[in-house]
N, CA and C of each residue as an Amber inpcrd file, in Angstrom:
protein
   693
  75.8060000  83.9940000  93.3900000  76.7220000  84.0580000  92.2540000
  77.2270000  85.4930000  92.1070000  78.4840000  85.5620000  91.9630000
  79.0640000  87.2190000  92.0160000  79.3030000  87.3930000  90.9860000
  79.3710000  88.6670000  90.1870000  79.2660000  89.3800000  88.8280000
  80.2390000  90.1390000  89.0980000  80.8140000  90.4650000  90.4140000
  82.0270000  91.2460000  90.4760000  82.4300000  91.5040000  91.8010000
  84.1710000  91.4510000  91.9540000  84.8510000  91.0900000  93.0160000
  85.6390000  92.6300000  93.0730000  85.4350000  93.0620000  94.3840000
  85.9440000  94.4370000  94.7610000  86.7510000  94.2410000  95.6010000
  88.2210000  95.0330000  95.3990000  89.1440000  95.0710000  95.9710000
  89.1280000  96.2780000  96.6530000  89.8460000  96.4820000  98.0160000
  90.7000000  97.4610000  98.7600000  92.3020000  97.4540000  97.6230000
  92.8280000  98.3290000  98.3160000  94.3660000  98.9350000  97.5880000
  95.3010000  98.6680000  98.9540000  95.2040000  98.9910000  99.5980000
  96.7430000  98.9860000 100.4360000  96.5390000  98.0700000 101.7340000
  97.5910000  97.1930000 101.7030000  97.4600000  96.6220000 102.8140000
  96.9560000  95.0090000 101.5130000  96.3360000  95.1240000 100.7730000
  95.2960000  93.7470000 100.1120000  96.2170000  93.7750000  99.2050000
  96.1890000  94.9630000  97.8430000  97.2560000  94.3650000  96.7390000
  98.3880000  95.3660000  96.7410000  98.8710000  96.0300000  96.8420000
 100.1330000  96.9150000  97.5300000 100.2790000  97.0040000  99.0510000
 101.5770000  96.5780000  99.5040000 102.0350000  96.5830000 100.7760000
 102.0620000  98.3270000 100.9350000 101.2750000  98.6780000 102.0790000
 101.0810000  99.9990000 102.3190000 102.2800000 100.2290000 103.7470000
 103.1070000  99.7500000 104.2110000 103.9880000 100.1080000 105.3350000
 105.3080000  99.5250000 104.4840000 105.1260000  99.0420000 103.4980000
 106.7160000  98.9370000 102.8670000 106.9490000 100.0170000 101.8980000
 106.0790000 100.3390000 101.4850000 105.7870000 101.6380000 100.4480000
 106.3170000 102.6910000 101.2900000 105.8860000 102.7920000 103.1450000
 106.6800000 103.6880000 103.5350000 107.5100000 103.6820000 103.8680000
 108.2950000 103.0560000 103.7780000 109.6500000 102.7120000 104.3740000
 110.3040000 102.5840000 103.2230000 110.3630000 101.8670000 101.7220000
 110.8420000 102.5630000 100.9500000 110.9810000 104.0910000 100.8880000
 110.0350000 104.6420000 100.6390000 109.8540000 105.8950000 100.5870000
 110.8890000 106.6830000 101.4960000 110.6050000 106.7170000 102.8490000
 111.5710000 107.0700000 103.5830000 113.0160000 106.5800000 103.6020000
 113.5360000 105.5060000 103.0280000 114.6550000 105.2100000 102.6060000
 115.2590000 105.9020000 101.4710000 114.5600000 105.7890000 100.6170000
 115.0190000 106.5820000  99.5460000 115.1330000 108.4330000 100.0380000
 114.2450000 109.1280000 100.5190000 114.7820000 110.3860000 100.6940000
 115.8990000 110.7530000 101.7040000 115.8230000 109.6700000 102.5800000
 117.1860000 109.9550000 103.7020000 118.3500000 109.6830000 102.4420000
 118.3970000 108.3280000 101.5570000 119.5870000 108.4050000 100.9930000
 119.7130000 109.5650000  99.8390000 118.4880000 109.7880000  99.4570000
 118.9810000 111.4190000  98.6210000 119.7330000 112.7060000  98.4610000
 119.2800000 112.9330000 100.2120000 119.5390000 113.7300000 100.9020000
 121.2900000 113.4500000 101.7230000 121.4810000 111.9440000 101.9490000
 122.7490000 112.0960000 101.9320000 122.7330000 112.1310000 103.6220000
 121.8080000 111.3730000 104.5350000 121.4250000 110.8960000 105.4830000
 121.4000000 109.5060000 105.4130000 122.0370000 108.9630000 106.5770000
 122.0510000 107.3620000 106.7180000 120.7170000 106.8710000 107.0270000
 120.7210000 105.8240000 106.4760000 119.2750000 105.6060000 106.5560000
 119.3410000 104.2820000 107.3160000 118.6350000 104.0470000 108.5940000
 118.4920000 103.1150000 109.5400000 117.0200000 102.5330000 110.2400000
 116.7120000 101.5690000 110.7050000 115.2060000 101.5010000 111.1900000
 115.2710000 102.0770000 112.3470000 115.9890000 102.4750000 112.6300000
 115.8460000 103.6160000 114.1740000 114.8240000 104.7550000 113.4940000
 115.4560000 105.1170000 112.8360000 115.0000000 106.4200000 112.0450000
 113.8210000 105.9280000 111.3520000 113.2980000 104.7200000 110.7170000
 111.6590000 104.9220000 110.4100000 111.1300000 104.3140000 111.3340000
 111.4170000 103.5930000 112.5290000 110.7070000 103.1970000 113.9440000
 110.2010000 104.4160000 114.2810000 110.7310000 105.5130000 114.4190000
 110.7430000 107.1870000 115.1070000 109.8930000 107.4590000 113.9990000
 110.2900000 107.8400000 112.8220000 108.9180000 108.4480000 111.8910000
 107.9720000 108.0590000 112.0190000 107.7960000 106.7200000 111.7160000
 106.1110000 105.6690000 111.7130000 105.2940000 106.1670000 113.4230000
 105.8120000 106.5030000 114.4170000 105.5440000 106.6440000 115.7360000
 104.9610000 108.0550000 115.5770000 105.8820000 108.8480000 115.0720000
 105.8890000 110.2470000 115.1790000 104.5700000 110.8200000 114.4520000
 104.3140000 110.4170000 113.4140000 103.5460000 110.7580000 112.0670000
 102.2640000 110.0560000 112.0360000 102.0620000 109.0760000 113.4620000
 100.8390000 108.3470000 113.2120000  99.7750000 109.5420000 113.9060000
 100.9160000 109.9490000 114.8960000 100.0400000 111.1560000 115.7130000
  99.8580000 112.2790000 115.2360000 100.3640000 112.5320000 114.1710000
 100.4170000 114.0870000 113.2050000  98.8450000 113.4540000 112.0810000
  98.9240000 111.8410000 111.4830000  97.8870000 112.0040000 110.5060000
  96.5710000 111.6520000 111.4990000  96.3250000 112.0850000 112.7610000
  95.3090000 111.9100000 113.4530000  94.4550000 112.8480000 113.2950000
  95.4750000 114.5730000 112.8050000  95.0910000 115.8470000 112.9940000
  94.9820000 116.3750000 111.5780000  94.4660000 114.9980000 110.5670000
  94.4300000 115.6550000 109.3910000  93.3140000 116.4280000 109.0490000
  93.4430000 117.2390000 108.5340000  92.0130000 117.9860000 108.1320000
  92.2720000 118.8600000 108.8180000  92.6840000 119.4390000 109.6910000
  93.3910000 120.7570000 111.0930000  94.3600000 120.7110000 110.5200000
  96.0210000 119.7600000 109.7580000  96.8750000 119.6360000 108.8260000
  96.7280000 119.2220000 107.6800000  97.4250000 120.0280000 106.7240000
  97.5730000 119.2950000 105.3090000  98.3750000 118.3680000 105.0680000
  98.3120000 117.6470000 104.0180000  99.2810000 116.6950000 104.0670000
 100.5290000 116.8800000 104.2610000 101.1610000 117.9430000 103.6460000
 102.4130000 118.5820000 103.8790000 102.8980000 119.0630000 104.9810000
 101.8710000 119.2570000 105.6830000 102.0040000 119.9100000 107.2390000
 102.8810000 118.7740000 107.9650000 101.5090000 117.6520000 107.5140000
 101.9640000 116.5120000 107.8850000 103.4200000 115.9440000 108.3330000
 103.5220000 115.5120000 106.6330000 105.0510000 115.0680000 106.3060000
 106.2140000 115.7920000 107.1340000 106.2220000 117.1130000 106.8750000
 107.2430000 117.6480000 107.2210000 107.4840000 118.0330000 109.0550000
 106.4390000 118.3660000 109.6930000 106.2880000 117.9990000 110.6890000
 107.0470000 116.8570000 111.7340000 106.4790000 115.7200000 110.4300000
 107.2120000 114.2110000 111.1340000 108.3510000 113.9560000 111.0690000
 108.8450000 114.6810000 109.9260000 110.2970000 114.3690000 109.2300000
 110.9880000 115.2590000 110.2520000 110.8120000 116.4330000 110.8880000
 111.1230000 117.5430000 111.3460000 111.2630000 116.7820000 112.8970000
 109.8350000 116.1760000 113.4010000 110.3760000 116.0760000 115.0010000
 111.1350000 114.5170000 114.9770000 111.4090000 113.5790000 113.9250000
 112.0880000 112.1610000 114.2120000 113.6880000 112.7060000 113.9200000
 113.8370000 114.1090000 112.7270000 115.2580000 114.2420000 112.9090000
 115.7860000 115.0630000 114.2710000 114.9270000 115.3400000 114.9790000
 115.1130000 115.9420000 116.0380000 115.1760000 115.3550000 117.6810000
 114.6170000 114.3880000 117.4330000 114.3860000 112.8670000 118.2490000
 115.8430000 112.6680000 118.2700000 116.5010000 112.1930000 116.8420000
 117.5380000 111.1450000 116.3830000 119.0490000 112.2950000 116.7120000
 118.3350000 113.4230000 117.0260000 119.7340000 114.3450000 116.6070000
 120.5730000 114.2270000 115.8580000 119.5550000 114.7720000 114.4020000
 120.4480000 114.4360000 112.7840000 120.0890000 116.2810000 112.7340000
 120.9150000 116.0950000 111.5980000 120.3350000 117.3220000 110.9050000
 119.9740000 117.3090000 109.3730000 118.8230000 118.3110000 109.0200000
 118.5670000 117.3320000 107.7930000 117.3080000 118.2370000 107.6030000
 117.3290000 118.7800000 106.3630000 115.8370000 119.6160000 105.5160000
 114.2010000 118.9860000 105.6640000 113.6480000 118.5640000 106.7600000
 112.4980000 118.5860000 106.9600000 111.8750000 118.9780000 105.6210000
 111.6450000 120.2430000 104.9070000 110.9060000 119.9680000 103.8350000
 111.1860000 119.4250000 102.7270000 112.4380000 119.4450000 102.6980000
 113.4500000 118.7520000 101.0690000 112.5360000 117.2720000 101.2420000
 112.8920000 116.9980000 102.8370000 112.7880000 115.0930000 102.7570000
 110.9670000 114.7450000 102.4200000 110.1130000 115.6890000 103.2090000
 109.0690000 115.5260000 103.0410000 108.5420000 115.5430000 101.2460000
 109.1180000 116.3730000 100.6310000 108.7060000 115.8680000  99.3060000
 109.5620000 115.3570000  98.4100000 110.6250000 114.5910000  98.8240000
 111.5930000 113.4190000  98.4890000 110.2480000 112.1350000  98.6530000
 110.1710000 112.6390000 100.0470000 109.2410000 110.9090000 100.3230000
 107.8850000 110.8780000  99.7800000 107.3290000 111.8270000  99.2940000
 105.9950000 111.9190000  99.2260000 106.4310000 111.0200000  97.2770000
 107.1620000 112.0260000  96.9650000 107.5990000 111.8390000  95.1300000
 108.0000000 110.3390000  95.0860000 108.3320000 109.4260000  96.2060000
 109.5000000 108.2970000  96.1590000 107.7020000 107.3740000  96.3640000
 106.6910000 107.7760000  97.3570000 106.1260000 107.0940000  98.0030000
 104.7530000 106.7690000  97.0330000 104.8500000 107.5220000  96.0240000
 103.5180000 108.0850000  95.0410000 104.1400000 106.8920000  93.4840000
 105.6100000 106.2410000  93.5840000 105.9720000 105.5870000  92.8670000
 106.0370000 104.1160000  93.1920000 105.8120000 103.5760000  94.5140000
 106.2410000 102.3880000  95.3360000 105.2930000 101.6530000  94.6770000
 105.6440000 100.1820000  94.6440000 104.8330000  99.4390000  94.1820000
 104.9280000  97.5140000  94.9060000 105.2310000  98.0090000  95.8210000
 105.5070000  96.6800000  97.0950000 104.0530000  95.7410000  96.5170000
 103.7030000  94.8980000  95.1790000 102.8700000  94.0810000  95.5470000
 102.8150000  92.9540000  95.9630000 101.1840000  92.5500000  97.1040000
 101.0590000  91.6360000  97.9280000 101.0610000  90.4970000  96.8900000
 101.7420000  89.5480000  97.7280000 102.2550000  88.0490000  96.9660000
 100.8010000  87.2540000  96.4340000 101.1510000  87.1020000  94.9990000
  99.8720000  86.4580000  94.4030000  98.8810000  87.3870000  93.3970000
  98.9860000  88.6250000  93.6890000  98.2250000  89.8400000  93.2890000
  97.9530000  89.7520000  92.0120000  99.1050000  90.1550000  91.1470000
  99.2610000  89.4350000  89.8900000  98.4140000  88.4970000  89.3900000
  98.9530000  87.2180000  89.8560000  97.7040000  86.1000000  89.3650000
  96.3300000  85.7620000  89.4990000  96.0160000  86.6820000  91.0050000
  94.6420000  86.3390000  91.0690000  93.8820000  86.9780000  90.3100000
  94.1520000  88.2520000  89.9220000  93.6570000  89.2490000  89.2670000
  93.5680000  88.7600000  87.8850000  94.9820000  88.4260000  87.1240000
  94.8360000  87.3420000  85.6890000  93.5250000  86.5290000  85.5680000
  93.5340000  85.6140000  86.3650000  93.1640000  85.0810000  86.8230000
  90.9210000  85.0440000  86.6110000  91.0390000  86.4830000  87.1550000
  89.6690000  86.7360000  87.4140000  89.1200000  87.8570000  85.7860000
  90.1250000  88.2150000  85.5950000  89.8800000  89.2430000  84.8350000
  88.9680000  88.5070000  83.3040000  87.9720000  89.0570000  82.9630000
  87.1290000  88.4150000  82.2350000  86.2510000  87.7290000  82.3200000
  86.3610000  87.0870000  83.8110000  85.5560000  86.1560000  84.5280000
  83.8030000  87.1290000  84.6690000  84.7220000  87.9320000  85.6960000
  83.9940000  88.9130000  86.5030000  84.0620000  90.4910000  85.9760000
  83.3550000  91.1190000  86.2730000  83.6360000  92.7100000  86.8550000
  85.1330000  93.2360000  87.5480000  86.1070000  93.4020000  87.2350000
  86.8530000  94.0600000  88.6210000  86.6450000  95.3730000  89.1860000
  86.5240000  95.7480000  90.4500000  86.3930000  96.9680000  91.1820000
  87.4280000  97.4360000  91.8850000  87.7100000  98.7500000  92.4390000
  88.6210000  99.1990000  93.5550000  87.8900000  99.8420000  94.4450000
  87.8950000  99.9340000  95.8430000  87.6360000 100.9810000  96.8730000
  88.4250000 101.1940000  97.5420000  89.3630000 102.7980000  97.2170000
  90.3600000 102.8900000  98.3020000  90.5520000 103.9200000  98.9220000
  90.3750000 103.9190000  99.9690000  90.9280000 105.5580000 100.6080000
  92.0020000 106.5120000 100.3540000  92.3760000 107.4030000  99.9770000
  93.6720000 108.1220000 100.2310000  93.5870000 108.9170000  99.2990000
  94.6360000 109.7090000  99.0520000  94.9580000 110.9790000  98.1630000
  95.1600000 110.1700000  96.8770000  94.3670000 111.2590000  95.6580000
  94.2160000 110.5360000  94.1890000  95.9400000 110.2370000  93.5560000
  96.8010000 111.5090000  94.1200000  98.1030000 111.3670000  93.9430000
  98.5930000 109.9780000  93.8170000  98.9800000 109.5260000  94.9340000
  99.2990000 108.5780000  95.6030000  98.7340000 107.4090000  94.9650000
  97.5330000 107.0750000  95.0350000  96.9360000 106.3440000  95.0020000
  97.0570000 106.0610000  93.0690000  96.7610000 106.9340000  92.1750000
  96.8320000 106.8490000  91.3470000  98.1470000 106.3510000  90.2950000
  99.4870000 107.2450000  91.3360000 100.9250000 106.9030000  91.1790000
 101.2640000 105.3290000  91.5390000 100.8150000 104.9690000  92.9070000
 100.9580000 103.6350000  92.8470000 100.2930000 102.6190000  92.1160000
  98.8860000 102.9860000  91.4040000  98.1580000 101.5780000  90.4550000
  98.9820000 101.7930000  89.0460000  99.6510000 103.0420000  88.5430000
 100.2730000 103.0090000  87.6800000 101.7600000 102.2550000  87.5360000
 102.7540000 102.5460000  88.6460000 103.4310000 101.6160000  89.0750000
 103.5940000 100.0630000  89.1500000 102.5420000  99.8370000  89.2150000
 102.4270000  98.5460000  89.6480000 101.9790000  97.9080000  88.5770000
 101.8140000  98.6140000  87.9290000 100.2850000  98.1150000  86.2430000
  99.2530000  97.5070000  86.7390000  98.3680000  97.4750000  87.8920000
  97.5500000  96.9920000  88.3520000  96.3140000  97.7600000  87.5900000
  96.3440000  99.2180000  87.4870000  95.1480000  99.8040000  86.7080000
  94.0570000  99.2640000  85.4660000  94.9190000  98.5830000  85.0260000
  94.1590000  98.4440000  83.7760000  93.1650000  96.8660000  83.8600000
  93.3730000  96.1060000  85.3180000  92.9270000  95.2780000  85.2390000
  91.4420000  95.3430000  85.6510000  91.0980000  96.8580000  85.8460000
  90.0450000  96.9300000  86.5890000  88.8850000  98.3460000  86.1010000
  87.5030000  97.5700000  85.9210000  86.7380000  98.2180000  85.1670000
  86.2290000  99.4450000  86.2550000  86.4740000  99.4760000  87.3110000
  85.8280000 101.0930000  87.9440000  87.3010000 100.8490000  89.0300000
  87.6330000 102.0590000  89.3440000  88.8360000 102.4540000  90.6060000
  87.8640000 103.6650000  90.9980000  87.6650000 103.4020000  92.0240000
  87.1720000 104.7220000  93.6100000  88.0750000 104.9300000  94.2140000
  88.4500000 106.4080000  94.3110000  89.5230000 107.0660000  95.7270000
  88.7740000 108.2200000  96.3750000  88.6700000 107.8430000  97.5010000
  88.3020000 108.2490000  98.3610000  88.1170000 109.9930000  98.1610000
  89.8710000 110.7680000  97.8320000  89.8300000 111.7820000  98.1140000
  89.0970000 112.6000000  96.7150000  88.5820000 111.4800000  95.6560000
  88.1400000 112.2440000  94.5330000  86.4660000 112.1250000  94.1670000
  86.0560000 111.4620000  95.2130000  84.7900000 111.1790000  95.3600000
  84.2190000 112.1880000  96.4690000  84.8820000 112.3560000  97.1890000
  84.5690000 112.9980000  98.5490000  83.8550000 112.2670000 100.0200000
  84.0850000 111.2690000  99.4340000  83.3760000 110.4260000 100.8420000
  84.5270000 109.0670000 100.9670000  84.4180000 108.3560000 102.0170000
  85.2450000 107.2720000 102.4990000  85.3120000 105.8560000 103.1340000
  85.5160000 104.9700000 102.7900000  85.6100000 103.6360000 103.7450000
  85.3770000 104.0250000 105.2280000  84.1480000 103.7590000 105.6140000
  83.5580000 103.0020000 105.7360000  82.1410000 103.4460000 105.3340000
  82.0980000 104.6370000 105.0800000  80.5830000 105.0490000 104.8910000
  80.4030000 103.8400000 103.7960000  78.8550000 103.9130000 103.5830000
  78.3210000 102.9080000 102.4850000  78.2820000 103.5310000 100.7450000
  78.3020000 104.8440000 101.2910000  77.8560000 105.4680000 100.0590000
  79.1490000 105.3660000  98.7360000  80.4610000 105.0300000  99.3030000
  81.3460000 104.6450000  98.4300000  81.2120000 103.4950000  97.8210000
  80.6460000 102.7310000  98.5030000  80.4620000 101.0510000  97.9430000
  79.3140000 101.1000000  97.0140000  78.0470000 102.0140000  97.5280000
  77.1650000 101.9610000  96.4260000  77.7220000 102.6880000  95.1850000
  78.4180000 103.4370000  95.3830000  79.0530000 104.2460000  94.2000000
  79.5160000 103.3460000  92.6740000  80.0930000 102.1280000  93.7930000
  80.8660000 101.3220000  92.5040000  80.2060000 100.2280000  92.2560000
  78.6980000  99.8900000  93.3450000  77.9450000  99.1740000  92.4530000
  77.4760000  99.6930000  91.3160000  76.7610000 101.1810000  91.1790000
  76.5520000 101.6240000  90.3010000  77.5660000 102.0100000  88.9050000
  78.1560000 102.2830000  89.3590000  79.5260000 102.1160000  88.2020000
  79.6280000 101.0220000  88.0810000  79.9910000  99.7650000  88.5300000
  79.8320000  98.4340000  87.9990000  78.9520000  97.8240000  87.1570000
  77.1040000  98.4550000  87.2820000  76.6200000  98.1240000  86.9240000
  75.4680000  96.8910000  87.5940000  75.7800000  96.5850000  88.8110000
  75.7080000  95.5070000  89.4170000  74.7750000  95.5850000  90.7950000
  73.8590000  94.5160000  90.9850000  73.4840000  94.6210000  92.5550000
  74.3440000  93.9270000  93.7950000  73.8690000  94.6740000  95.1830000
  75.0010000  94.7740000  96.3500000  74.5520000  93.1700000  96.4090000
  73.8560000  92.4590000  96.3230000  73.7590000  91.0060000  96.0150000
  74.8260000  89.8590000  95.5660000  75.2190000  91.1170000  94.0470000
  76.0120000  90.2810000  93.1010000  77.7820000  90.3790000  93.3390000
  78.1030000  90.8310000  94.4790000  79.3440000  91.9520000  94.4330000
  80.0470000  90.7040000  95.8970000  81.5410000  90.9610000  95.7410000
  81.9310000  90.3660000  96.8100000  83.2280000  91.3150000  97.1670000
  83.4270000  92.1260000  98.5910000  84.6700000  93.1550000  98.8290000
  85.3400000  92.2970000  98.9640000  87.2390000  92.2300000  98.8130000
  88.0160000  91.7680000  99.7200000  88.4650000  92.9790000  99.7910000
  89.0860000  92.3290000 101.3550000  90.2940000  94.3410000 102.3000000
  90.8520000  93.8060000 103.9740000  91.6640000  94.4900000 103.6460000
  92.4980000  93.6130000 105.2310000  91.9570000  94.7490000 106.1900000
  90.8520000  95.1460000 106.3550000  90.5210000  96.1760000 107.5210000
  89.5550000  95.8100000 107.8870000  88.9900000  95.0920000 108.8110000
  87.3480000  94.9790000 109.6910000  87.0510000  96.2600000 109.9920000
  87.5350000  96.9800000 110.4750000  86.5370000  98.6130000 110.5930000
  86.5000000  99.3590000 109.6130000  87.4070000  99.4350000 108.2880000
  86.9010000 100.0130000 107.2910000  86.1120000  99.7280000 106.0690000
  86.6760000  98.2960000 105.7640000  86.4240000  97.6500000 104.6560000
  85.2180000  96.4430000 105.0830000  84.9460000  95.9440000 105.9110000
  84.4850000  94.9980000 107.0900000  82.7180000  95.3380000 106.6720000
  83.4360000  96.5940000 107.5970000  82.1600000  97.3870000 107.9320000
  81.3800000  98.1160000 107.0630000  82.0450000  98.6780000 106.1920000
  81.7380000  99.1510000 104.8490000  80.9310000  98.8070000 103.9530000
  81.5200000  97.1620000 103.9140000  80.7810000  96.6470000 103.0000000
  79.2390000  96.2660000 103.4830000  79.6980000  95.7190000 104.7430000
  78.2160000  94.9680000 105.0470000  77.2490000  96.1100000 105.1420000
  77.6010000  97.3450000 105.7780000  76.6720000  98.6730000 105.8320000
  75.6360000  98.7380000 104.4820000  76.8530000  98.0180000 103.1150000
  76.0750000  98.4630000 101.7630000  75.2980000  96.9950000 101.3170000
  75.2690000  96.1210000 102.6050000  74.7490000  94.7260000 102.0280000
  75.6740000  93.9860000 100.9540000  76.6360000  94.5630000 101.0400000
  77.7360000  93.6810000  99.9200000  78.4590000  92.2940000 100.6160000
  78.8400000  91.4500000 100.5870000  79.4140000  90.1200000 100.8390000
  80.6180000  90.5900000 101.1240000  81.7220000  90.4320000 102.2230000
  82.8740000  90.9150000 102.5210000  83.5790000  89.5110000 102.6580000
  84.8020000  89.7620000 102.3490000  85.9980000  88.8620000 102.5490000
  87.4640000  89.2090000 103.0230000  87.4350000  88.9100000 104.4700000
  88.7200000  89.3430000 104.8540000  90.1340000  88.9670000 104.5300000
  91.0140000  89.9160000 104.0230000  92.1330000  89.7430000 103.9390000
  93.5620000  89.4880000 104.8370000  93.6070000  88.4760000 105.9510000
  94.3620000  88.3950000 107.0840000  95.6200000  87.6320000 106.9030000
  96.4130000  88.1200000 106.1990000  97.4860000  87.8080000 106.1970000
  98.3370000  87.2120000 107.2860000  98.5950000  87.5520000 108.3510000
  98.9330000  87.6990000 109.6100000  97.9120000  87.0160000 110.3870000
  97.1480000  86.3370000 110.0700000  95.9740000  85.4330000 111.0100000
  95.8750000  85.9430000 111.9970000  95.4260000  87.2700000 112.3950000
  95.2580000  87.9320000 113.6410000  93.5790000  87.2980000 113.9300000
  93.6500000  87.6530000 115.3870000  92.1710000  87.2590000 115.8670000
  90.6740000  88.0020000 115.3080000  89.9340000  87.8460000 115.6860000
  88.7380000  89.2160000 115.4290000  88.9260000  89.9240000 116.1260000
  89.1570000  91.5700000 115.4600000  89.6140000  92.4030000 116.6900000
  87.8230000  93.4620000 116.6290000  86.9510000  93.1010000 116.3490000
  85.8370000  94.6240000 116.3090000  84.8250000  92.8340000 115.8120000
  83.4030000  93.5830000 116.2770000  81.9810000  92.9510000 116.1710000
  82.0710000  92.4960000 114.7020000  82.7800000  93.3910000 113.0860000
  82.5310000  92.5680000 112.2130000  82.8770000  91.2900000 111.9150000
  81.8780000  90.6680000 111.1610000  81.4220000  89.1490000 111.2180000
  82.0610000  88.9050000 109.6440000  82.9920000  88.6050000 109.4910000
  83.3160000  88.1420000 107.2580000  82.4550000  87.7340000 107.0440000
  82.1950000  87.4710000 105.5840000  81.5930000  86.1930000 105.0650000
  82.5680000  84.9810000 105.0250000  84.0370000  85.2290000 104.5540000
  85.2950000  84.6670000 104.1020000  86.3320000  85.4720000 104.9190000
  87.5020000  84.1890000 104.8900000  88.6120000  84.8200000 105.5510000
  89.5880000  84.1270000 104.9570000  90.9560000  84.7670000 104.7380000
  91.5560000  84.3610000 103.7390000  93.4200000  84.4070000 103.9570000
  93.7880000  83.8780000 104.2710000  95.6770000  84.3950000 104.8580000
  96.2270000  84.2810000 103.8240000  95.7510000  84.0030000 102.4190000
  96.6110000  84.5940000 101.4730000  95.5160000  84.3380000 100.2520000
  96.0660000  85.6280000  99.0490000  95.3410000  85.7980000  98.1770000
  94.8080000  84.6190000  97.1540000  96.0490000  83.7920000  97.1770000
  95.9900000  82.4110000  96.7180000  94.8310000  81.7660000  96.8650000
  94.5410000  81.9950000  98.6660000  93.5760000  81.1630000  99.0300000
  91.7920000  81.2740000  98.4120000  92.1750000  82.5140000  97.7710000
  90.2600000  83.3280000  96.9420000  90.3440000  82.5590000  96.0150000
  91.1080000  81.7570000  95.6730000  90.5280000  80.6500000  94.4290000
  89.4680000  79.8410000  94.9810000  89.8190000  79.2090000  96.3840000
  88.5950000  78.3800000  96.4500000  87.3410000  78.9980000  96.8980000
  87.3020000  80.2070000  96.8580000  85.9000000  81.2600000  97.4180000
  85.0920000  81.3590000  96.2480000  86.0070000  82.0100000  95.0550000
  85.5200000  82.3040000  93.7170000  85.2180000  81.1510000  93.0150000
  85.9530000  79.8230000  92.9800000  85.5640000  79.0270000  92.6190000
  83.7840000  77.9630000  92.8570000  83.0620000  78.3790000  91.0380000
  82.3590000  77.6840000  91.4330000  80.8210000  79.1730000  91.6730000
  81.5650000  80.3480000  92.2070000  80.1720000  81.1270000  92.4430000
  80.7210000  82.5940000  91.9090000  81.2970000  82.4500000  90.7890000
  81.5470000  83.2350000  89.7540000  80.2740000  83.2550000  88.2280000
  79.8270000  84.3930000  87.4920000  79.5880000  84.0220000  86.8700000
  80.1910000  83.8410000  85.3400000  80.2000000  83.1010000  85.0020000
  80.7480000  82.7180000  83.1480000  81.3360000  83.6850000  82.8230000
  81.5180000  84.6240000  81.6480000  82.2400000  85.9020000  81.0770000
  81.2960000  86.8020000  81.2810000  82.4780000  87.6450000  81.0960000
  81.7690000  89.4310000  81.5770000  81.0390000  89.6440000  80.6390000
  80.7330000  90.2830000  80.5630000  79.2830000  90.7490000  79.1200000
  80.3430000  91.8960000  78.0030000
């Protein structure tokens, strides 16, 4: 019986690759640059290999970097740093949520506990649950960069049992990542439930408990091994 259902953030209830591509849409058109999927095919490529070297780069290094070698790829011309914090300001507001999000959460809220575990910068991360009004549905939010530790270690998951209040018994993750969220959880003995939108195969040794191609579908998981009202 679960006392509380823990969510991932991007990718589970905000679309995390439409967020960038908004984002990057909006600062090319700011800036007064045509904005085309040539041009975020080339960024998304460019920038996967720049956030490999994070921690050796700052985020800003980052951004501008990417923005710097895809307008240089595309032979545009165009402020590398203007756009980098166009997109960062555009990307910290996005609120692409995954279909259903809304209701399941209604849905659960009162039932259960709600939790968050999410990786990334508090910025960001914080800008988008505000956006979205997703914040308030949920009695503990974890980010990664304000805790100091990360998906997949365990020690984040125990974090928000204890903030929950709750044993790794009583707790169930959902998260569309088998190596972060997958693994994460089971490391902390928590019950995991994959989020596979895209019905991809098993790609890594983790084993779900649940698997799920749309959020819709956690009604019949929760149903039944929920307990009564929250306290």
């Amino acid at each position: 019986m679960y006392k509380a259902i823990i969510f991932d953030l991007d990718d589970t209830l905000i679309g995390f690759s439409k967020g960038i591509e908004n984002a990057v849409k909006e600062a090319l058109n700011t800036t007064g640059l045509m904005w085309g999927s040539e041009f975020f095919e080339c960024f998304q490529r460019v920038s996967v290999s720049y956030w490999k070297q994070h921690g050796k780069l700052t985020k800003e290094e980052i951004l501008i970097f990417s923005f710097k070698d895809s307008l240089n790829k595309l032979e545009l011309t165009g402020d590398a740093r203007e756009l980098a914090s166009l997109y960062w300001r555009a990307f910290c507001q996005t609120a692409e949520l995954e279909d259903y999000a809304i209701e399941v959460l209604t849905e659960l809220k009162g039932k259960v506990k709600l939790g968050m575990i999410t990786n990334g910068f508090a910025e960001s991360q914080r800008g988008r649950l505000k956006a979205s009004r997703l914040k308030d549905f949920f009695d503990c939010i974890i980010i990664s960069e304000e805790v100091g530790v990360e998906k997949p270690d365990p020690e984040i998951f125990e974090l928000a049992l204890r903030k929950l209040g709750i044993g790794r018994e009583e707790a169930l993750f959902i998260g569309d990542s088998l190596d972060h969220d997958g693994f994460g959880a089971h490391k902390a003995g928590i019950d995991f439930c994959w989020y596979n939108k895209k019905g991809r195969a098993l790609y890594s040794d983790c084993r779900p408990n649940y698997t799920v191609e749309s959020l819709l579908d956690l009604k019949e998981i929760y149903k039944g091994v929920i307990v009564g009202e929250c306290p």
